[in-house]
Every structure is written in structure tokens, then in C-alpha cells.
LUMZAPA-152394 format. One line per field, with one value per residue (C-alpha): residue in three letters; chain; x, y, z. Coordinates in Angstrom, 3 decimals. Each point is the difference from the previous one (the first is absolute). Example, Ala and Ser with C-alpha at 12.3 -4.5 7.8 and 13.67 -1.06 7.14 Angstrom:
BEGIN
type: c(ala/ser)
mol: c(A/A)
u: c(12.300/1.370)
v: c(-4.500/3.440)
w: c(7.800/-0.660)
END
This chain:
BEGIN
type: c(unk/unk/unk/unk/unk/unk/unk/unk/unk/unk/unk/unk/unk/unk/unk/unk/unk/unk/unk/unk/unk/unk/unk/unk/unk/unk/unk/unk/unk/unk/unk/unk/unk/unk/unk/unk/unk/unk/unk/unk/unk/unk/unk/unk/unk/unk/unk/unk/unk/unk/unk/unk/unk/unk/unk/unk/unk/unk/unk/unk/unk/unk/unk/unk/unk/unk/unk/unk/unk/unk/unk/unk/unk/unk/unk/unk/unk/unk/unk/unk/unk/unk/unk/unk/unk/unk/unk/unk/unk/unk/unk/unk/unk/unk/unk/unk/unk/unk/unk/unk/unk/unk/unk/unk/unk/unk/unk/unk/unk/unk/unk/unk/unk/unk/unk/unk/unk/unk/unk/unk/unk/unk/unk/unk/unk/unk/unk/unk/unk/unk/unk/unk/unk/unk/unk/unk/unk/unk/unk/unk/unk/unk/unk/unk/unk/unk/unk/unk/unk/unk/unk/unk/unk/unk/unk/unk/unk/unk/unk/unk/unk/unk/unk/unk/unk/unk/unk/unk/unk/unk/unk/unk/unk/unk/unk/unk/unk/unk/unk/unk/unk/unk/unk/unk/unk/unk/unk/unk/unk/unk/unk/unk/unk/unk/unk/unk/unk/unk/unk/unk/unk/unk/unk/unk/unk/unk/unk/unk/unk/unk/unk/unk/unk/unk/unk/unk/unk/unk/unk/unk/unk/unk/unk/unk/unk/unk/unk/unk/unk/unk/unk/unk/unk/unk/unk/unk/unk/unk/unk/unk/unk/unk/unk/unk/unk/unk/unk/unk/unk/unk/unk/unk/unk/unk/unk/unk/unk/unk/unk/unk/unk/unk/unk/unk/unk/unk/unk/unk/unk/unk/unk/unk/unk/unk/unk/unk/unk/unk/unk/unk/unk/unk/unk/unk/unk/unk/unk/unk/unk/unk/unk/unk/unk/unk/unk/unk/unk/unk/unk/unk/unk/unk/unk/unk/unk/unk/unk/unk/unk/unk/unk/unk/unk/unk/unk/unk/unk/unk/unk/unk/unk/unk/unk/unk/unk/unk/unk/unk/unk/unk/unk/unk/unk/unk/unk/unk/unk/unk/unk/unk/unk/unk/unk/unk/unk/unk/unk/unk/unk/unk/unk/unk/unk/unk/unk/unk/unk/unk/unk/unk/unk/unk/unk/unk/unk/unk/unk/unk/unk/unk/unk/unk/unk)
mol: c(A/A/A/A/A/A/A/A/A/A/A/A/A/A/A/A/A/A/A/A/A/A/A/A/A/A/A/A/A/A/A/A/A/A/A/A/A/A/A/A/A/A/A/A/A/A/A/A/A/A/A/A/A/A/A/A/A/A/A/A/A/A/A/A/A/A/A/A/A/A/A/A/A/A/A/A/A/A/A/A/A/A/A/A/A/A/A/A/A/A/A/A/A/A/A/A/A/A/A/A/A/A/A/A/A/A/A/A/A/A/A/A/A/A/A/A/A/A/A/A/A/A/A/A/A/A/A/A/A/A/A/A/A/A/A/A/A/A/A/A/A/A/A/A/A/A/A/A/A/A/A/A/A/A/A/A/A/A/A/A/A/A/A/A/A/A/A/A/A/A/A/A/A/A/A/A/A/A/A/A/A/A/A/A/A/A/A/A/A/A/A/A/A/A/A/A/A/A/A/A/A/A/A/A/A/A/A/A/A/A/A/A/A/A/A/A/A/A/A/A/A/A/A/A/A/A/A/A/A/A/A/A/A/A/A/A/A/A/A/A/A/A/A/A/A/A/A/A/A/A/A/A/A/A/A/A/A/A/A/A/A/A/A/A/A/A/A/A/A/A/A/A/A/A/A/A/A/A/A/A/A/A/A/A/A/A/A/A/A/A/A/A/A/A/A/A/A/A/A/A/A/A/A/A/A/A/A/A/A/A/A/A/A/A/A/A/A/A/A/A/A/A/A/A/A/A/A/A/A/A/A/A/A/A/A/A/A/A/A/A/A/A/A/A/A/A/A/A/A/A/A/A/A/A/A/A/A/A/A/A/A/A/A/A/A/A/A/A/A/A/A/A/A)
u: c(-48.091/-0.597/2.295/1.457/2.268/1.147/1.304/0.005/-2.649/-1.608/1.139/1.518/3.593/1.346/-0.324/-3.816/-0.439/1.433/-2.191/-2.871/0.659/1.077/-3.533/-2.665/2.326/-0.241/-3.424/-0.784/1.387/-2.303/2.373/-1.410/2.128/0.262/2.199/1.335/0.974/1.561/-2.121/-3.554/-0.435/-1.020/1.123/1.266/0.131/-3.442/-0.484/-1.977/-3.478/1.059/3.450/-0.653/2.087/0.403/2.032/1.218/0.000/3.472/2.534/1.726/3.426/1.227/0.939/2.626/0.950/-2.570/-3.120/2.077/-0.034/-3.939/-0.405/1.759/-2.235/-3.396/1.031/0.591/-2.958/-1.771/1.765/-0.853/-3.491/-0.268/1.575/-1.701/-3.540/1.059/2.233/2.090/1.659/2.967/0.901/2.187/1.562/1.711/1.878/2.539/-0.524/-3.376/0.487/1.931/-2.603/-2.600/2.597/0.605/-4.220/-0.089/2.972/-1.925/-2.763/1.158/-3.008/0.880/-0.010/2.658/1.992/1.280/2.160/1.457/2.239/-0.386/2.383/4.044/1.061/3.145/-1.488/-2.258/1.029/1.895/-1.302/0.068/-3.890/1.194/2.197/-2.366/-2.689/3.245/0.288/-3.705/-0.165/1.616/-3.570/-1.938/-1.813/1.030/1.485/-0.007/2.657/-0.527/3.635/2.382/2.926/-2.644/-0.056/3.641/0.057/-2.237/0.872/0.790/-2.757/-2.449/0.855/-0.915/-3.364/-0.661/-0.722/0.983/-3.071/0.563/-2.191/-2.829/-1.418/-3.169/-0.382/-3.472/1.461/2.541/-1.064/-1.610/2.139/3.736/1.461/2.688/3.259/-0.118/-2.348/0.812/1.032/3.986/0.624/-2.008/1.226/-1.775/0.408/-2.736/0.293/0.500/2.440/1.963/3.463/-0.487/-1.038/3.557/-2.009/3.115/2.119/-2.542/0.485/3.437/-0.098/-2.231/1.828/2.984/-1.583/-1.886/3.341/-0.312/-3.928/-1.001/-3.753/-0.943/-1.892/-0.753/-3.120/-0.398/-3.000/-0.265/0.130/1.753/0.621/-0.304/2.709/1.299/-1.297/1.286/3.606/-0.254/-1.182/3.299/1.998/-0.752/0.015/3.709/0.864/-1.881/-2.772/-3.056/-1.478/-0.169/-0.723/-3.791/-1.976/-3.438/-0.755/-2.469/-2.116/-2.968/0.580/3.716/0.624/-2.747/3.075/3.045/-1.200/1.117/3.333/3.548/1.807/-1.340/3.268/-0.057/3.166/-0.834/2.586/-1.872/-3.375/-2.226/-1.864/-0.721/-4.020/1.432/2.645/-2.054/-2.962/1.974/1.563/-3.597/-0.635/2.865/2.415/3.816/1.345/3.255/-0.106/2.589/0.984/-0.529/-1.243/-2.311/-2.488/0.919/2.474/-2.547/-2.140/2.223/2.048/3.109/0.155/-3.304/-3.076/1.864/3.404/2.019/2.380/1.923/-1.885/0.746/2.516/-1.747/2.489/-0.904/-3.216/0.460/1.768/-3.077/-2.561/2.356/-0.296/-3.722/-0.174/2.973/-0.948/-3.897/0.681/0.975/-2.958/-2.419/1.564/-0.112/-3.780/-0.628/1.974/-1.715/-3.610/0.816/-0.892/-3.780/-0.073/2.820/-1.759/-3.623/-2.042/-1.716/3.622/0.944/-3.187/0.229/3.473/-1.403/-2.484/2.009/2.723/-3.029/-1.799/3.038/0.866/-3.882/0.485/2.957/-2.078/-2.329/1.976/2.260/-3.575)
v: c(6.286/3.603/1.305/4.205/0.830/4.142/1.509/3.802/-0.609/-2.438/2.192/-2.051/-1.285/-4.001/0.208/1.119/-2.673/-2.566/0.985/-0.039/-3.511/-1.393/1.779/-1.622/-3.735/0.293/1.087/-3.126/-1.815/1.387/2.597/3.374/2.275/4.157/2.223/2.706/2.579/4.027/1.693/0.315/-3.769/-0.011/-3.465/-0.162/-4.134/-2.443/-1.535/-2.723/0.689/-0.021/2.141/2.932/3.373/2.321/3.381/1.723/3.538/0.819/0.267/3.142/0.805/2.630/3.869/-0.366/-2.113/1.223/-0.636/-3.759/-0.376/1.199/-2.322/-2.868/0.852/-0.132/-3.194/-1.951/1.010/-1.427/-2.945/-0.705/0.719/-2.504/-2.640/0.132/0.389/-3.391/-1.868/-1.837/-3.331/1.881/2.615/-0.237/3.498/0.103/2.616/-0.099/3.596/-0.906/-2.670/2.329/2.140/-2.409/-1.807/3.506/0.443/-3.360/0.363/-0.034/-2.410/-3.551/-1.969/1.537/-1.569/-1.637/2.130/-1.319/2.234/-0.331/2.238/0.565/2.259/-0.269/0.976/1.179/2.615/1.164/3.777/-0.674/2.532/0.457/-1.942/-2.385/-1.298/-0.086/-1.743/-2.466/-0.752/-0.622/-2.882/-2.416/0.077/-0.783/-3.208/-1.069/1.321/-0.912/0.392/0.501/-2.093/-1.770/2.479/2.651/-1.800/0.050/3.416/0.240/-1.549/-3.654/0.197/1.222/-2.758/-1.771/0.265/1.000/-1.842/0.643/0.007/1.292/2.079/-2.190/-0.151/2.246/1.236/-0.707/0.736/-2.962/-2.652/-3.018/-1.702/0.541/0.654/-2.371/0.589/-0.529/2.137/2.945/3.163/-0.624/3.535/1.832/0.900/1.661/1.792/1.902/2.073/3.354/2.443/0.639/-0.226/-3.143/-2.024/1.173/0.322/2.012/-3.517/-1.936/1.942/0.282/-3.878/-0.009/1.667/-1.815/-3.097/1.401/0.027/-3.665/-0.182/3.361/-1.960/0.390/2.397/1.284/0.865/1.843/0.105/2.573/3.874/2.416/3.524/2.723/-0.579/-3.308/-1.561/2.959/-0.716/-3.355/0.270/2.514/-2.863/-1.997/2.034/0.712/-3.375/-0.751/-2.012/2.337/-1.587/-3.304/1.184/0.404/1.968/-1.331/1.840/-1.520/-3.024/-1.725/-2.737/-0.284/-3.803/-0.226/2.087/-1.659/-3.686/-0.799/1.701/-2.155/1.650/1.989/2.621/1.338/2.197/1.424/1.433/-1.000/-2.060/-1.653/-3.039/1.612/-0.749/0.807/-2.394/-2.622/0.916/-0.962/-3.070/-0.785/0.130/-2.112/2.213/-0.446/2.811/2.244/1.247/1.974/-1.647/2.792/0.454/-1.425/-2.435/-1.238/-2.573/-1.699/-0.047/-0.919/-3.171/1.233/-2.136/-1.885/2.736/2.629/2.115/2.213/2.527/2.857/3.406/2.773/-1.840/-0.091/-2.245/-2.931/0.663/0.049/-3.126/-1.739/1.260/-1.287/-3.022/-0.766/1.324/-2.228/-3.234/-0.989/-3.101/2.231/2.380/-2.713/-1.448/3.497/0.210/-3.351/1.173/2.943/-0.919/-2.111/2.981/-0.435/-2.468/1.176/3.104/-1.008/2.770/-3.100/-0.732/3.165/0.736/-3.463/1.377/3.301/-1.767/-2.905/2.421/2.579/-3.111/-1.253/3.425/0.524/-3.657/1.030/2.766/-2.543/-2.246/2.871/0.829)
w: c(-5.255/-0.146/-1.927/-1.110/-2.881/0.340/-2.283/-1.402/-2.585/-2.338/-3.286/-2.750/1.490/0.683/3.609/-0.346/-2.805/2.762/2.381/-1.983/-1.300/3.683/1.058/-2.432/0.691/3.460/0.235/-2.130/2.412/2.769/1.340/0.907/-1.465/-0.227/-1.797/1.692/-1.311/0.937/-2.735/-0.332/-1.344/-3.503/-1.554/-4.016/0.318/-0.218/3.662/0.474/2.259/3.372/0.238/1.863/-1.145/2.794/-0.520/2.964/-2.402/1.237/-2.455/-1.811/0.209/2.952/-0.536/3.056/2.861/2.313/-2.309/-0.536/3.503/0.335/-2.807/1.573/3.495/-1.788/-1.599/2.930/1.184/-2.438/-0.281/3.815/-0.242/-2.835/1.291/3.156/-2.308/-2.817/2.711/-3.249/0.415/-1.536/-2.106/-3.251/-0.572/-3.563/0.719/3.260/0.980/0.407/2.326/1.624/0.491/0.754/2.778/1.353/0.295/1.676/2.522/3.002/-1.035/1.639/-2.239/-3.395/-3.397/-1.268/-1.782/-3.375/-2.374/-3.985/-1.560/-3.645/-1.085/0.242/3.507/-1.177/-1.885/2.962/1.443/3.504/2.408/4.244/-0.964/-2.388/2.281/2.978/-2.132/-1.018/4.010/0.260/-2.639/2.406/2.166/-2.975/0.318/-3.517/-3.353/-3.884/-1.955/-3.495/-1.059/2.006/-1.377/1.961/3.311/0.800/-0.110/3.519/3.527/0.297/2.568/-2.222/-2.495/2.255/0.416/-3.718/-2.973/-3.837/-2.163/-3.531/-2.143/-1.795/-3.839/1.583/-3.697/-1.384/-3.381/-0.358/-2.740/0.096/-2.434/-1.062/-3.876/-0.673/-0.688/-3.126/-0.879/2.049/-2.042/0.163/-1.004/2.131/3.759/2.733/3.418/2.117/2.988/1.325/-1.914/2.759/1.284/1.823/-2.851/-2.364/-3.220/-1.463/0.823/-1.718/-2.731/-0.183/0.252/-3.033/-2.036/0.832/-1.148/-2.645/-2.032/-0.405/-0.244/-2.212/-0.125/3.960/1.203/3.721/1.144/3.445/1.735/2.970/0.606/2.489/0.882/-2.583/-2.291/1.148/-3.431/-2.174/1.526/-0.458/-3.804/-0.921/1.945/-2.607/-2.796/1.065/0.177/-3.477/1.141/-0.262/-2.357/1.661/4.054/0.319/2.619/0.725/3.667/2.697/-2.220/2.290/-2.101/0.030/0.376/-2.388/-2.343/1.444/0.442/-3.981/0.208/-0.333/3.206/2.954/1.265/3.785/0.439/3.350/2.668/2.997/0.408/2.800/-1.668/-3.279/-1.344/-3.488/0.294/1.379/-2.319/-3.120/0.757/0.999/-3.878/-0.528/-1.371/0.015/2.260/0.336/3.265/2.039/3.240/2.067/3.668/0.572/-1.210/-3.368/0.883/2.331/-3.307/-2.412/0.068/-2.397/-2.855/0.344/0.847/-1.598/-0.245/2.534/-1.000/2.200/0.753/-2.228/-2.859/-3.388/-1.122/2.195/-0.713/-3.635/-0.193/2.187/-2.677/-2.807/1.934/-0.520/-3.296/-1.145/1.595/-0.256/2.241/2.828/-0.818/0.541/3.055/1.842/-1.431/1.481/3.513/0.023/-0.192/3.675/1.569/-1.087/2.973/2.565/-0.232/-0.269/0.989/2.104/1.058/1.682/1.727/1.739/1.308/0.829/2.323/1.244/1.676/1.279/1.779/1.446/1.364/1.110/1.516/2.039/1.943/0.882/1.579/1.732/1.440)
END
């Protein structure tokens, strides 16, 4: 097959890494693959000889509506020309206002590409405009969709459903471990979290929770790996001073080598409000950590089995949380069960796993258009 993945860019990001990975697999496999992207092209990830990075050198945001819509013009344009010039298989947009835009290039084109689209963010958070509503409408005449998490997919048309597939995020991470500490000798005392300082992730409820359960174990301590917008950490570091836990809440900011830091610890801690299929999340059970995670929308419940791969507990109560950390602290039998559950997901989510998904659904949907013709 010849094979496109668009996107915006090829910066550092999940979707990019996804592409990236599902790129050098597929062109191991004897696909011909491009990425696609609306910037100039320059690539931050390793491809394997053969991927071909073409920028179309259009993006930049828009002063008003009338240099949006000149915007929007010139980049149909393009996207015409090229697809007339590469004649893809398909397409995989990761982003559904691009396949909006490419569908909207190809409208009058009866031998187009298939189509194929993947939304990675949380819908629900996405602004609803007069065009966010038409590019809603136009997903129905996509040729396929992937969702990112079944929770995700009933959120579109039943007729989109369809004709899409769930594929969940993969362990694309060069940086995961060979081999696994045991339970045993994991440092009990330490706990960890990484990710953006941002509302989304509820850092302050994490460390309310701590706190709350530091009353019963003074000899933890929590150590955050991540960084935000100015001041995000500063807030978060008189948080805990107020609550009497400064001494024991660590900042680290961005580490390359964070699992390298984590991968030892006794409990990993994800407190966010929201999520899609969270890397981090997935990333640190990965190194067979036992897990509190929120069971928030969307993708942690489809990662974590309650119980066995990890532990649930409601979105924004530090109690709950609290008592799910006192949990694993208090009972080293369930600790090493939920390490045990957790490290499942080095197979379910095989970087090997997910690519063969990836390609499975985009050949069957390339297979349909060449029957239909």
C-alpha cells in the first residue's frame, strides 16, 4: 500500500510519536509511506530510510476570519494538488479537522484516497463553532475512523461507529526497560507522578490526597516529574507548604530519562480530570508499578482493570484517593498483584501489537475501495 499520515507537524507530541512509530513499522513491512504535514516538514523523531517527510509550509495561526478563510483556500489547494501528484492508498489524518479539510479538498474527486481519520484529544473539550459543527456533519463520509477508547467512540454517530475501529495508544517509548524491579525490592517509600502542570492533570488533588495520607505514613515522599506555565509549579509548591508537606513533595521538571527515575519507585499517582489514553499512565505500569489512577474520561479504565492492573478512585476527592494509596502501602500482597497486573500491558500494548492493528483496519478499508471498484 501507499500509505499518508497528516498531521500539523512532526514536533515532539504523542500523535507525532505514533505516527512516526506506525511509519518506520509499516515501511518495514514494504508499505510506502509519507508524512504529511501543514508546516514546513522538519521531523524531531528517527525514521527509518524510506519515509518520505513532505511539508506543505502552511501553518500559522489567522489575524481574522478573512485571512482564516484565505488560509483555509490555499490549503485545499494544496491538498488537491498533492493528492493528485502521490495518488495515496489512503490517508490517516490525526487530527479530525484535518480530515475535514482534506475531505473538503477532495469533494469533487470521484477516485480519491480513502480517507481515514483519529481523534486524539477529548471531543468534549473541543470549541463548538458554525465550522465545528460542519466538520462534525462531514465525518459521516469518511471512509474510516479510530477511536482512541471505546468510552471516546460513543460519543460520535452510531454510523460512524460503525465503520471505525478502537485502537489504543501503544508502548512507542524507546526508553521503557528491558527488565522489571521486583516488588520487593522497589523503593516502598518513594511515589511518583509525571506530566504537565496543568489543570487537567489536578496536581493540587494529588496533593491534597498526599497529605491526607501522609498522616498515617510521615516516611513517603512524592516526587513529580513535569512542568507547566509560569508559575504553575510555584503554586503548587505553597500548596503544599500550606498543607505541611513541603518537605516531602519534590519537583524534578522535564527528565529525558524519566522512567529511567520512576521505574524503582513503590507507587506511580495519576490524578487527572480528563485524559485520552494517557502515555504516562501507560508508560509506568509498563515498568510494573502499582498505580492510583483517577477514573476519569477517558482512557484509564480501558487500561486499568480495578483491583488487578491497578486502582480507580473518583475525579477530584483526595480522600478516595488517599485511602487507595494507603491501600498499597498497607498491604504488600496487593502491591505485587497490581505490579504483576500492570506489567500485562507490555504485550496488549506491544508497540508490535498496535501497529499490526493500525495496518489491519487501513488494509481492510484500502480493500473495500477495491472491490467497490
Amino acid at each position: 500500500m501507499k500509505l499518508a499520515f497528516f498531521y500539523g507537524n512532526l514536533l515532539r507530541g504523542g500523535a507525532q510519536r505514533v505516527m512516526s512509530e506506525l511509519a518506520n513499522q509499516f515501511t518495514a513491512w514494504g508499505d510506502e509511506v509519507i508524512l504529511l504535514t501543514l508546516d514546513k516538514g522538519s521531523c524531531e523523531y528517527k525514521l527509518a530510510p524510506g519515509v518520505k517527510v513532505q511539508g506543505l509550509d502552511l501553518a500559522g495561526d489567522s489575524a481574522n476570519k478573512l485571512e482564516s478563510l484565505t488560509r483555509l483556500a490555499k490549503t485545499l489547494k494544496a491538498l488537491g494538488s498533492w493528492e493528485r501528484r502521490e495518488r495515496p492508498d489512503a490517508v490517516i489524518c490525526f487530527s479530525t479537522h484535518l480530515s475535514f479539510q482534506l475531505s473538503l479538498a477532495l469533494s469533487l474527486r470521484k477516485d480519491r484516497c480513502r480517507i481515514i481519520a483519529s481523534e486524539r484529544t477529548n471531543p468534549q473539550k473541543r470549541e463548538r463553532e458554525a465550522l465545528a459543527a460542519l466538520e462534525q456533519r462531514s465525518l459521516e463520509k469518511l471512509d474510516g475512523f479510530i477511536f482512541q477508547t471505546q468510552r471516546v467512540s460513543l460519543l460520535f454517530p452510531e454510523s460512524l461507529r460503525d465503520k471505525g475501529r478502537v485502537i489504543h495508544n501503544g508502548l512507542f517509548s524507546s526508553d521503557i526497560p528491558e527488565t522489571v524491579t521486583e516488588y520487593s525490592r522497589r523503593d516502598g517509600r518513594s511515589i511518583c507522578a509525571m506530566g504537565r502542570l496543568d489543570y487537567q492533570k489536578a496536581y493540587d488533588t494529588m496533593i491534597k490526597a498526599f497529605a491526607l495520607f501522609t498522616r498515617e505514613h510521615p516516611e513517603h515522599t512524592l516526587n513529580i516529574y513535569g512542568r507547566g506555565r509560569e508559575g504553575a509549579q510555584e503554586k503548587l509548591q505553597a500548596l503544599a507548604r500550606e498543607l505541611g508537606v513541603g518537605d516531602r513533595v519534590a519537583f524534578h521538571g522535564n527528565r529525558p530519562d524519566v522512567l529511567e527515575q520512576i521505574k524503582d519507585a513503590g507507587m506511580f499517582l495519576m490524578t487527572s480530570r480528563f485524559e485520552g489514553m494517557p502515555n504516562a499512565l501507560m508508560e509506568a505500569m509498563a515498568c510494573g508499578l502499582p498505580c492510583v489512577c483517577t477514573d476519569c474520561d477517558f482512557g484509564p479504565a480501558e487500561l486499568i482493570e480495578d483491583g488487578v492492573s491497578g486502582l480507580l478512585s473518583p475525579v477530584d476527592e483526595p480522600e478516595a484517593i488517599a485511602a487507595a494509596m494507603a491501600r498499597i502501602a498497607d498491604e504488600p500482597d496487593l502491591g505485587e498483584k497490581l505490579s504483576r497486573g500492570a506489567l500485562e500491558i507490555r504485550q496488549t500494548h506491544s508497540r508490535e501489537e498496535i501497529c499490526r492493528q493500525y495496518h489491519s483496519y487501513i488494509e481492510e478499508i484500502v480493500s473495500k475501495k477495491k472491490v467497490e471498484t
